[in-house]
VODO-554590 format. One record per atom (N, C-alpha, C): x, y, z. Coordinates in pm, whole numbers, padded with zeros to 5 digits, always signed. Layout:
residues N
XYZ...
end
This chain:
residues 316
+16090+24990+00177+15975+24967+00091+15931+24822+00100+15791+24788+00113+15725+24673+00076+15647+24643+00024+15635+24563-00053+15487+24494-00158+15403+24466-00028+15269+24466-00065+15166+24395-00004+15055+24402-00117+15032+24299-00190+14952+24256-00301+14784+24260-00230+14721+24325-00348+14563+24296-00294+14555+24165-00376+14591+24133-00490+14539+24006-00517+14686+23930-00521+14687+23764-00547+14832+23731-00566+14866+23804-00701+15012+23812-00662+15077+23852-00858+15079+23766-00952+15071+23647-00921+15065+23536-01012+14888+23557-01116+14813+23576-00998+14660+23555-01090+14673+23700-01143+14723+23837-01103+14737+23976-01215+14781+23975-01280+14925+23852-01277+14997+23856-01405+14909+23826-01538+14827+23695-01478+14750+23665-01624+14656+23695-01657+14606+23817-01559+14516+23894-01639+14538+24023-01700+14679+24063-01667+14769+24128-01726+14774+24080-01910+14822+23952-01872+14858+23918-02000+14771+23900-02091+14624+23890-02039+14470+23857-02093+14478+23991-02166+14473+24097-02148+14470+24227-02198+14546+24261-02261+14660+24253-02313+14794+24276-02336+14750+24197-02497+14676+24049-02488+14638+23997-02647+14528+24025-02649+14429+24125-02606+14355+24170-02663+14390+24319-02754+14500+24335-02838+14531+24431-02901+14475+24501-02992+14457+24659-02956+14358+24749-03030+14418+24799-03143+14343+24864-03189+14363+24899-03361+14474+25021-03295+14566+25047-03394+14628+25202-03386+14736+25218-03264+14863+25265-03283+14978+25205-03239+14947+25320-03073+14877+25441-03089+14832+25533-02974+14769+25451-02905+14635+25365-02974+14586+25333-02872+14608+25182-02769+14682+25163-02895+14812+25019-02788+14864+25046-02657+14978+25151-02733+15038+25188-02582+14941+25271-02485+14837+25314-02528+14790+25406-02440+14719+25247-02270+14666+25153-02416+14630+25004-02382+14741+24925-02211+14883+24977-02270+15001+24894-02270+14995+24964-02077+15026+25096-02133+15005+25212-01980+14898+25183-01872+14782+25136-01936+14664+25148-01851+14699+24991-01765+14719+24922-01851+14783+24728-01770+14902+24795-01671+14995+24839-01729+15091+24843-01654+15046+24891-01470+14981+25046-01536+14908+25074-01390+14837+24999-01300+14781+24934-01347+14678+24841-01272+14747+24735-01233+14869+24671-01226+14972+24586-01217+15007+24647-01093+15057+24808-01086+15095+24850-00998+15065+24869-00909+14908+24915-00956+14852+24942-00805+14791+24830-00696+14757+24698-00826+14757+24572-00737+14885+24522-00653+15049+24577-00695+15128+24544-00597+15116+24613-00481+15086+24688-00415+15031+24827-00327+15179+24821-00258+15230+24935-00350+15395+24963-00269+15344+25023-00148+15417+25014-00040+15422+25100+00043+15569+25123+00109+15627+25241+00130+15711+25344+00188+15732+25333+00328+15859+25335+00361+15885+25346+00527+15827+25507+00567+15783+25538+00690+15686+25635+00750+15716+25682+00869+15745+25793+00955+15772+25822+01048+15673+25871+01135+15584+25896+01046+15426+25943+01112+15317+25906+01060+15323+25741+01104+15202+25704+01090+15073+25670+01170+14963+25722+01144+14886+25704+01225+14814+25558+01266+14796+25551+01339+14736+25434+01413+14613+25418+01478+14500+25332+01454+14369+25324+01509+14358+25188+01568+14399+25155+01683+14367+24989+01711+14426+25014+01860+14379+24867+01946+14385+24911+02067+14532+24926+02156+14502+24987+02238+14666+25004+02346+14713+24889+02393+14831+24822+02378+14870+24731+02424+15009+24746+02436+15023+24660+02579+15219+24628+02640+15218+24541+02620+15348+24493+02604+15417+24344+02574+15521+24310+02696+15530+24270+02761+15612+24289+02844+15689+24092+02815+15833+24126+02842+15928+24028+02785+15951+23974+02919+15932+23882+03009+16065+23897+03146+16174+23763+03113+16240+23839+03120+16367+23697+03018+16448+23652+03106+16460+23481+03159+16575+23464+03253+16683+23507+03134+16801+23534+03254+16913+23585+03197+17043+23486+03294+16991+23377+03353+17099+23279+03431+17222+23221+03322+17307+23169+03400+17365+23063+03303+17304+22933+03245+17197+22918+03347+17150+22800+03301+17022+22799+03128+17025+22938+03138+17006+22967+02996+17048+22943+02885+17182+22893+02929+17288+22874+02794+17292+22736+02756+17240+22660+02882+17191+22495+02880+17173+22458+02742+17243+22350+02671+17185+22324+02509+17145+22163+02537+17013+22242+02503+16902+22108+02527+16770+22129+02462+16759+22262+02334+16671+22292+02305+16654+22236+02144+16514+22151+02161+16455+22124+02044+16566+22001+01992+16531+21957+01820+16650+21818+01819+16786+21830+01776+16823+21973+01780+16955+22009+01756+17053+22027+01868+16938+22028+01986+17008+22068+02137+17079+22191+02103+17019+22270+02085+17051+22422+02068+17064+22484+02162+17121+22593+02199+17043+22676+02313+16950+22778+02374+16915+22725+02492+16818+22827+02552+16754+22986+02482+16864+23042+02510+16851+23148+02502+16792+23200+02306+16874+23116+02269+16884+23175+02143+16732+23111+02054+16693+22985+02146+16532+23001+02149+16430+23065+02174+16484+23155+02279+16378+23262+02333+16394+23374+02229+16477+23395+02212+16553+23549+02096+16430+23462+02001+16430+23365+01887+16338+23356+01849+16194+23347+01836+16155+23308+01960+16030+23235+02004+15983+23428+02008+16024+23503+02058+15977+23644+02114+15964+23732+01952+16046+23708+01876+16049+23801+01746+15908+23709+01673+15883+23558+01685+15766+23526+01638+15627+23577+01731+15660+23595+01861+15534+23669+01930+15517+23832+01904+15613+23855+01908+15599+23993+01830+15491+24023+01712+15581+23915+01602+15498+23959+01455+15339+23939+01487+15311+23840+01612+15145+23839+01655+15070+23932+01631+15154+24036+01748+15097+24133+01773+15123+24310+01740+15125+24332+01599+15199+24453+01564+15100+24542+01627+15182+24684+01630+15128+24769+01671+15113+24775+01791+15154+24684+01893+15159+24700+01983+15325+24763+02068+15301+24787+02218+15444+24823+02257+15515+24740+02321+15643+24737+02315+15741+24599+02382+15811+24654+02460+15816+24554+02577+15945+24609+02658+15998+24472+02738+16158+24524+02788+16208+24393+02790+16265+24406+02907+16294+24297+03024+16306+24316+03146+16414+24178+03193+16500+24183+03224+16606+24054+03227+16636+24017+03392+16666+23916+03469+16676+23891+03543+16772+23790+03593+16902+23844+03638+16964+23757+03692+17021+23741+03813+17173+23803+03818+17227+23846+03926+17136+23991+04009+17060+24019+03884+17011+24159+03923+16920+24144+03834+16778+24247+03867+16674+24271+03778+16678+24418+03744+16705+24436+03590+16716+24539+03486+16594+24544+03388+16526+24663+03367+16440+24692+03238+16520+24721+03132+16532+24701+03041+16687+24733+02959+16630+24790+02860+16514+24779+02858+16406+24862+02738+16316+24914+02759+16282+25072+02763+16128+25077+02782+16045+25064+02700+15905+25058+02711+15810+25033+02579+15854+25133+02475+15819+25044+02363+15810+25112+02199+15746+25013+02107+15719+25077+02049+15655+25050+01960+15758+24940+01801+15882+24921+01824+16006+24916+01747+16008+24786+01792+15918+24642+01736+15925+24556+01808+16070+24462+01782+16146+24543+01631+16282+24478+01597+16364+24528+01687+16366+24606+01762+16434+24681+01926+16451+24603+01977+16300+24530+02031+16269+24449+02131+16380+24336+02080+16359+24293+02004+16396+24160+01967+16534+24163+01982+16640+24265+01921+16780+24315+01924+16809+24334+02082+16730+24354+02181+16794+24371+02289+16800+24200+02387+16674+24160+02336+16690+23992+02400+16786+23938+02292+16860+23974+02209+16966+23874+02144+17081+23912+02195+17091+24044+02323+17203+24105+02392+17215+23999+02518+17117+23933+02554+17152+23875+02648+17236+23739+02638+17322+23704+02705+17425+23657+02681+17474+23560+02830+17387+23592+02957+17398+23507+03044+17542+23565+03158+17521+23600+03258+17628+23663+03337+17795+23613+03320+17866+23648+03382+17980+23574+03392+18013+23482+03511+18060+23345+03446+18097+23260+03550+18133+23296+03726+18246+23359+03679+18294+23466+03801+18166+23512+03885+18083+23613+03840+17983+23708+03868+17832+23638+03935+17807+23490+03880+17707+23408+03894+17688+23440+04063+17555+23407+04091+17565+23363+04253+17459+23329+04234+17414+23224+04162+17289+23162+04153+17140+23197+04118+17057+23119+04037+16917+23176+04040+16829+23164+04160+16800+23331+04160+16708+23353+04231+16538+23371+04171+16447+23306+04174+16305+23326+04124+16229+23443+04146+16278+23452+04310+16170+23531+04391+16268+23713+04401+16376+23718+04357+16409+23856+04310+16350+23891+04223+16307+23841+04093+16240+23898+04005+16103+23947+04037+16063+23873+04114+15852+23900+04180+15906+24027+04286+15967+24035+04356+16030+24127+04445+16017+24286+04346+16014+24263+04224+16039+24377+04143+15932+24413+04025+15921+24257+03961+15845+24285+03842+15676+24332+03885+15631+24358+03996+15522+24400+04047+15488+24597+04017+15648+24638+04076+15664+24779+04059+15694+24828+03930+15726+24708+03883+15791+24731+03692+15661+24756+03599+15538+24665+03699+15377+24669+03609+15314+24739+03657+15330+24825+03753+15244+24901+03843+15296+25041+03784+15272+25063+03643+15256+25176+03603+15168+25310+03593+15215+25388+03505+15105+25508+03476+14998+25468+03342+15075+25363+03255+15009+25317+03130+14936+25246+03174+14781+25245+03134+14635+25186+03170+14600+25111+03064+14709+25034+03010+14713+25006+02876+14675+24803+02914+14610+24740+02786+14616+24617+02830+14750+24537+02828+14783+24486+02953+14894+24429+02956+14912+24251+02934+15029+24240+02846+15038+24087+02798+15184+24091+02868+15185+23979+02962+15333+23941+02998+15381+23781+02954+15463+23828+02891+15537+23621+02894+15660+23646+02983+15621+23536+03058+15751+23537+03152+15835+23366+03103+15998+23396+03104+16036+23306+02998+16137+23234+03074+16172+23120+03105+16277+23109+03199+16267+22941+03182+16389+22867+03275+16397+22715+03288+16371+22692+03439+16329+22784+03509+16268+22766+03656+16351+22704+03732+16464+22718+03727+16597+22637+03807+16608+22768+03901+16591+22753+04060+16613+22848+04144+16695+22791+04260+16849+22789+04232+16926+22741+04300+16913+22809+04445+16935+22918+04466+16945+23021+04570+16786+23002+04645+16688+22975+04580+16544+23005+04679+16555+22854+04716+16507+22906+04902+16492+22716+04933+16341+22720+04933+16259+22853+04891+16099+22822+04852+16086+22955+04826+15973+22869+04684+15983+22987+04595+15834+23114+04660+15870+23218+04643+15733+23281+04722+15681+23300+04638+15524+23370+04624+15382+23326+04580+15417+23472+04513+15412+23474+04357+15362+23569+04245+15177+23653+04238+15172+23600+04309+14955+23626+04322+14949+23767+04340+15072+23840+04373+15035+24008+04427+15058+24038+04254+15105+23996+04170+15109+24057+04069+14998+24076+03972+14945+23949+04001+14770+23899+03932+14714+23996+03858+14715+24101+03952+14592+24226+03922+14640+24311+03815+14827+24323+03798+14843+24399+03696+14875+24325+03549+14845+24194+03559+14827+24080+03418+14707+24090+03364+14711+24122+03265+14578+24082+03153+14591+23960+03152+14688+23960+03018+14701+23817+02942+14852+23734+02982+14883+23662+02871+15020+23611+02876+15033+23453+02891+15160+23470+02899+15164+23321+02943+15322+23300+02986+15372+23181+03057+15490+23187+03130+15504+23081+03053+15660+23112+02968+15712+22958+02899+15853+22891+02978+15834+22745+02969+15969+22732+03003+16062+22634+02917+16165+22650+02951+16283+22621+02845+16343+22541+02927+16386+22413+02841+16457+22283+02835+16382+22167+02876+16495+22059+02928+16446+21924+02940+16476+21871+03105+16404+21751+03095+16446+21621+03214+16550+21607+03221+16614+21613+03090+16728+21500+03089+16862+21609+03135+16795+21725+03071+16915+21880+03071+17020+21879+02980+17057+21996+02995+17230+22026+02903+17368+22072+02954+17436+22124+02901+17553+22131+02952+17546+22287+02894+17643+22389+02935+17668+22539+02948+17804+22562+02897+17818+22664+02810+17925+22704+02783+17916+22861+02872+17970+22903+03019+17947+23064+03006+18020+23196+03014+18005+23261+02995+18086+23381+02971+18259+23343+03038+18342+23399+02994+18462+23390+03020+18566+23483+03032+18490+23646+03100+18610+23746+03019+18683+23758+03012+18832+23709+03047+18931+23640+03073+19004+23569+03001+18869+23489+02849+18925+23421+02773+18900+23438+02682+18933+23557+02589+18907+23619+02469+18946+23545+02393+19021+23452+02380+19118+23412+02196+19083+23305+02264+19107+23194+02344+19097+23078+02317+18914+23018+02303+18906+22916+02252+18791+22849+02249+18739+22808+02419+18586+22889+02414+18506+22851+02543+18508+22734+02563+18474+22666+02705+18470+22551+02739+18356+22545+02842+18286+22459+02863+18182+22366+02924+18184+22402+03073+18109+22440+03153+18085+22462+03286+18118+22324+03376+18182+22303+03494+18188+22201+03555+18215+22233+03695+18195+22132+03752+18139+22204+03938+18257+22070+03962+18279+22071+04117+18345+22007+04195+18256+21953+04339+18284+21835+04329+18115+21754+04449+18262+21762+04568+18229+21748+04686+18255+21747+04835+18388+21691+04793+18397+21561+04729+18533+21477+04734+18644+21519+04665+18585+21695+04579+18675+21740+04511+18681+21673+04363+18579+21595+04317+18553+21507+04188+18496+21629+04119+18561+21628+03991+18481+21735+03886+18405+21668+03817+18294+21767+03770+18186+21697+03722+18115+21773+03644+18061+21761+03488+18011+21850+03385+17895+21920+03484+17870+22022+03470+17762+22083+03495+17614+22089+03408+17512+22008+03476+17360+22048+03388+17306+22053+03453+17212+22160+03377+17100+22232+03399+16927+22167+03387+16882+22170+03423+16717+22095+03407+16626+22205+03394+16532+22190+03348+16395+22258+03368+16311+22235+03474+16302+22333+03567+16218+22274+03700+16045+22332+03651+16013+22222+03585+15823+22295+03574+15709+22341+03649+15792+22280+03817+15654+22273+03918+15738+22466+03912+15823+22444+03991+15841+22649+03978+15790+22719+03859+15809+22707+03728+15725+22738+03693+15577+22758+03642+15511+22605+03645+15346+22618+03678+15274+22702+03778+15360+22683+03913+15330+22735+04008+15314+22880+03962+15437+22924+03902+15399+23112+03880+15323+23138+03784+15263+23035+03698+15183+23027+03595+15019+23050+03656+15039+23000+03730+14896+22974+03831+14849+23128+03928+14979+23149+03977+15026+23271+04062+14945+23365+03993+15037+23334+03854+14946+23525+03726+14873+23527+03673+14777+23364+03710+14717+23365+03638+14718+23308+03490+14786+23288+03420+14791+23287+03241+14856+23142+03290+14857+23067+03114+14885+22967+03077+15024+22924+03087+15076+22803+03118+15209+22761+03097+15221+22679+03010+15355+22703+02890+15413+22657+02767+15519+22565+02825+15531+22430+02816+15697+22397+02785+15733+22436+02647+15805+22482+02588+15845+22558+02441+15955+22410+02437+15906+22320+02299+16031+22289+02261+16069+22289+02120+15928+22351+02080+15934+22433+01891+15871+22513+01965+15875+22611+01819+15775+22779+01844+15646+22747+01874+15601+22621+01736+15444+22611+01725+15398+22567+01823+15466+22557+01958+15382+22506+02110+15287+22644+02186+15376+22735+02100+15290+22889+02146+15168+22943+02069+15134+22860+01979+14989+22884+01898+14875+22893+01945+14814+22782+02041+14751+22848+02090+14706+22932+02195+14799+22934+02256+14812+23131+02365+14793+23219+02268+14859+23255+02167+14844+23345+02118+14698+23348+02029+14688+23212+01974+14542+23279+01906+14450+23340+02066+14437+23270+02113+14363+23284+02267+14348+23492+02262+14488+23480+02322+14518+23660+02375+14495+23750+02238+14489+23675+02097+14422+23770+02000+14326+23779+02015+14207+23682+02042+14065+23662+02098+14041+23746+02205+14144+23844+02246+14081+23906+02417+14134+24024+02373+14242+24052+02254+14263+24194+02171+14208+24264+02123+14136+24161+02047+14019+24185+01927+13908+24276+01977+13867+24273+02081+13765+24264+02154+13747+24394+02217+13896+24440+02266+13920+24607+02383+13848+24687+02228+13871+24796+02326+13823+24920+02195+13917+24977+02135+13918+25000+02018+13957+25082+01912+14001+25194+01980+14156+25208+01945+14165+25407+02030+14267+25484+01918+14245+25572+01894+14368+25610+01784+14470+25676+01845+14607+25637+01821+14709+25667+01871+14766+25819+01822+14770+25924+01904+14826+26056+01790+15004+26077+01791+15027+25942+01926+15190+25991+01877+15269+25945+01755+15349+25971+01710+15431+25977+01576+15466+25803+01593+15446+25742+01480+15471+25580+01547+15579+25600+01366+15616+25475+01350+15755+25455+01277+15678+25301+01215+15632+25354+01053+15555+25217+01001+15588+25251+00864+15463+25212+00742+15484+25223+00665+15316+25278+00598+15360+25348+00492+15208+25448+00440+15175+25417+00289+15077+25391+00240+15041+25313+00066+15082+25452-00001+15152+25407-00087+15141+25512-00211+15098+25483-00387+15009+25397-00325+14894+25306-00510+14813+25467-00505+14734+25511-00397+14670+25643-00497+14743+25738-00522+14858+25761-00570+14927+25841-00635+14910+25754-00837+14948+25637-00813+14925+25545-00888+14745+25569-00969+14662+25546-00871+14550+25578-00934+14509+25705-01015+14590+25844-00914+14554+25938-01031+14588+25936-01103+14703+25875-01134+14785+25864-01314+14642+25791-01364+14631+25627-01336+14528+25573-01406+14407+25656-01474+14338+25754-01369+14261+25793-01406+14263+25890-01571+14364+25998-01491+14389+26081-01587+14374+26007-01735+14452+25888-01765+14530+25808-01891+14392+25765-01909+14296+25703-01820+14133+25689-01875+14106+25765-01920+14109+25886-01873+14044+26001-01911+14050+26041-02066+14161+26041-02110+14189+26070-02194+14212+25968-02338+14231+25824-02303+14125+25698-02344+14016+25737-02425+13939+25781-02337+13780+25766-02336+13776+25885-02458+13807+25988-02443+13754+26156-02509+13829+26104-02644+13939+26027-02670+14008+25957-02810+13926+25910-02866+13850+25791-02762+13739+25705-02836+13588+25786-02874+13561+25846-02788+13472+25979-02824+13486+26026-02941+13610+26052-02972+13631+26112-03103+13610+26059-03244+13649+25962-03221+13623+25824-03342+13447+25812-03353+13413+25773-03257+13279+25777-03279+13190+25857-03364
end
């Protein structure tokens, strides 16, 4: 269940309470007084009910997620807490979401391998629960980022049967150890509407804690490589921007460095500006929302007028 107020509750309260000292003669027609505020209280909170079949009138739209899934995701270098990567994107995506309700999400990860791990729905808290699954390969398992596996794929991933308008954010720190050049995204162009490609971290970079399966009970530890002379050395990660401008350019859409959410404001007002706009289509499959139940509320009101009024009739 959720409130969604037509006016604030603060200004009904006091006109609640405006009525409440305007008290009528005769203890019937108080409370009858007392009932009629109360209702109108209620129906200005406009409860509404979780729904399994609700209908929908607004236009078709995909969301499409493509989420690096490297180690270098785990890089903590994000924002002034030096947080990490990943667990920026898990956010940054549940705030692009709430953008765009009603639309469908789907989520597509890319590392050692490129997986759809979600197909579209409409369940954009899905979406969001499955990018907080990602977690970055295992040390062991790594064999470097590849850029150009993902374009190798995400072409056939958009080259669907849904004729639907498509929004892609493609989300990554553009570190492509494995490509010695990155190849050209431009074949994908045609199946992008909107979107925009963000990328994650810094110049300066971070350091990685990554997977360990091996080391269940003790405390993770810090990634570190070994140079030619056999010298160990912390491992960091950078943000490479020209790889990703470049694929920014490739699809077409805008490139974000993300180092708060609010760097994604205006893409998104933008791609609401090009939403707004498609046509209206009503959806007849069963979608999973929520439905008003104030005119149940109103026929009480009425009735209790009703019968108000034929009291005061009577007196007369």
């Amino acid at each position: 269940m959720i409130l969604n107020p037509i006016i604030p509750i603060w200004v009904m309260a006091i006109i609640c309470i405006f009525f409440l000292l305007m008290k009528r003669k005769g203890v019937g027609n108080y409370i009858r007084q007392i009932l009629i505020i109360v209702l109108l209280f209620v129906i200005n909170m406009r409860v509404m009910v979780r729904d399994g079949n609700v209908p929908s009138i607004m236009p078709k739209v995909d969301i499409l997620f493509v989420v690096d899934n490297t180690i270098s995701m785990l890089a903590e270098d994000y924002g002034a807490d030096d947080g990490r990567r990943i667990d920026a994107v898990r956010e940054d995506c549940r705030y692009i979401a709430e953008q765009f309700p009603g639309s469908s999400f789907s989520v597509v990860k890319f590392d050692d391998t490129v997986e759809m791990m979600m197909p579209y729905t409409v369940d954009a808290n899905m979406a969001i629960e499955t990018i907080g699954l990602l977690k970055g390969p295992s040390q062991y398992h790594a064999q470097g980022t590849s850029l150009n596996r993902i374009m190798e794929n995400l072409e056939d991933i958009l080259d669907d049967e849904r004729k639907n308008f498509k929004i892609v954010f493609f989300i990554s720190d553009g570190e492509a150890l494995k490509d010695k050049k990155l190849q050209s995204y431009d074949g994908i162009k045609k199946h992008v509407d909107a979107g925009a490609v963000l990328g994650y971290g810094t110049q300066k970079g971070g350091p990685m804690i990554p997977i360990d399966p091996y080391d269940t009970e003790e405390e993770q530890t810090y990634l570190y490589y070994y140079d030619d002379n056999y010298n160990e050395h912390l491992a960091i990660s950078k943000i490479d921007e020209g790889n990703l401008k470049n694929i920014a350019s490739d699809l077409g859409v805008d490139y974000v460095h993300m180092t708060k959410q609010s760097e994604i404001n205006g893409v998104i007002k933008s791609i609401q500006g090009e939403v707004s706009n498609l046509e209206m289509q009503e959806d007849t499959e069963s979608k999973e929302g929520y439905k008003d139940t104030y005119y149940w509320v109103v026929i009480a009101l009425i009735v209790l007028l009703a019968i108000d009024f034929v009291c005061y009739r009577k007196k007369m």
